[in-house]
Structure formats: C-alpha cells, structure tokens
C-alpha positions in Angstrom: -6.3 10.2 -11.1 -6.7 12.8 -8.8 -9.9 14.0 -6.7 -10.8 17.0 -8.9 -10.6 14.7 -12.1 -12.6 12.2 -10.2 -15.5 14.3 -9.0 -15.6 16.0 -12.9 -16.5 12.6 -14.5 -19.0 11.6 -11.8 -20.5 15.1 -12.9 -20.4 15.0 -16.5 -21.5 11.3 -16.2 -24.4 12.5 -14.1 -25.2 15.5 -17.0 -25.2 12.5 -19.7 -27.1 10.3 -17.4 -29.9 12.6 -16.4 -30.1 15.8 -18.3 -28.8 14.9 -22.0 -32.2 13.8 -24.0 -30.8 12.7 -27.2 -31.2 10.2 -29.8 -27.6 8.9 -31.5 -28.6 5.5 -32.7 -25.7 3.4 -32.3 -24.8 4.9 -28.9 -26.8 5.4 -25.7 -25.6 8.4 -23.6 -27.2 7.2 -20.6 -24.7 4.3 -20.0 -21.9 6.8 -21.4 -23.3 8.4 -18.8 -23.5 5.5 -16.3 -19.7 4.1 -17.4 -18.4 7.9 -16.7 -20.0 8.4 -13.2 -18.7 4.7 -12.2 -15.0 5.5 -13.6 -14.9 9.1 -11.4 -16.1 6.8 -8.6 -13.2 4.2 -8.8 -11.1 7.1 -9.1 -12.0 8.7 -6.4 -11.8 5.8 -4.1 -8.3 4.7 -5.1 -6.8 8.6 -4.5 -8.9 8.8 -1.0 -6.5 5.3 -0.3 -3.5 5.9 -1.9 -3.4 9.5 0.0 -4.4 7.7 3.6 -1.7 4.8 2.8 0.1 7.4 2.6 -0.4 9.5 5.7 -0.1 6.5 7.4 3.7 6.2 7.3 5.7 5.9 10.3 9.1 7.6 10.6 11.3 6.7 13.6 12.5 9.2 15.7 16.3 9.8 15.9 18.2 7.8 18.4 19.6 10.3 21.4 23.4 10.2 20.7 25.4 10.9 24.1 28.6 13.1 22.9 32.3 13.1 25.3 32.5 17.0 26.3 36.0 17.8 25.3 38.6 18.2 27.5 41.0 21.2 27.1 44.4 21.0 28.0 45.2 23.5 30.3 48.1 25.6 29.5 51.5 26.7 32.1 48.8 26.0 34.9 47.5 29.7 34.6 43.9 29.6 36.3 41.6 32.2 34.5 38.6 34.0 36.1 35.8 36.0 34.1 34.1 38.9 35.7 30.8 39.8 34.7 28.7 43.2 35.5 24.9 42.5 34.8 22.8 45.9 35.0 19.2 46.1 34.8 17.2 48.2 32.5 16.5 51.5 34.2 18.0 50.6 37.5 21.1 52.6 38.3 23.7 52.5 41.0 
C-alpha cells in the first residue's frame, strides 16, 4: 500500500467517523469509520519503513584496480620527436 492510498482511508475513515450521521441498522459507520482510519494508519507506517529499509542500503565502492601500462616495442630503433606550436588567442608573432 502506498502513502497516497494510505492517507485516502485515514480520510474517508475520518468522513465516516465524524461527519456521516446515518442510521443503517445492522452496520455502524462510525467503527467502519474507526477500522478504515486504523488500516490507512498501518499502511502508512509499513511504506514510511519499507522505503527507509530501503534507503538504508549500503553499496560498496569499487575496489581501485592498478593496470600494467603497455609496453611498445620499439621498431629499427628509429627515435621519434613531436613538435608542437601552441598560439594564443589574439596574440600574434
């Protein structure tokens, strides 16, 4: 049972409680009324601890895995250099 079912039988238990004046005979509305309100309360109180059970959880954080850089066999022993040119925005030479 969720909270918005919950808190509509604790009110239309109230209504049948307290406002409803009428006469059936064989059945009393005020403990319809009474049995209704009690019911939204219990489910009201079980949804308010099923939903904090389950905030509650715990989830372990991942283990830090240390990974082996690979190594590149270098190729007729050619060494390689890289030339880079960085220019500024708006500043010219």
């Amino acid at each position: 049972m969720g909270i918005g079912s919950s808190i509509f039988l604790i009110a239309l238990g109230a209504i049948l409680a307290f406002a409803v004046d009428a006469n059936l005979g064989w059945l009393s509305l005020n403990t319809v009324g009474w049995v209704l309100m009690l019911a939204g309360l219990v489910g009201l109180i079980m949804t308010a601890y099923f939903w904090n059970t389950r905030r509650r959880t715990v989830v372990a954080a991942p283990r830090e895995r240390v990974v082996e850089e690979r190594v590149v066999p270098a190729q007729d022993d050619r060494v390689v250099q890289e030339y880079r040119e960085v220019r500024r925005p708006g500043h010219q030479v």
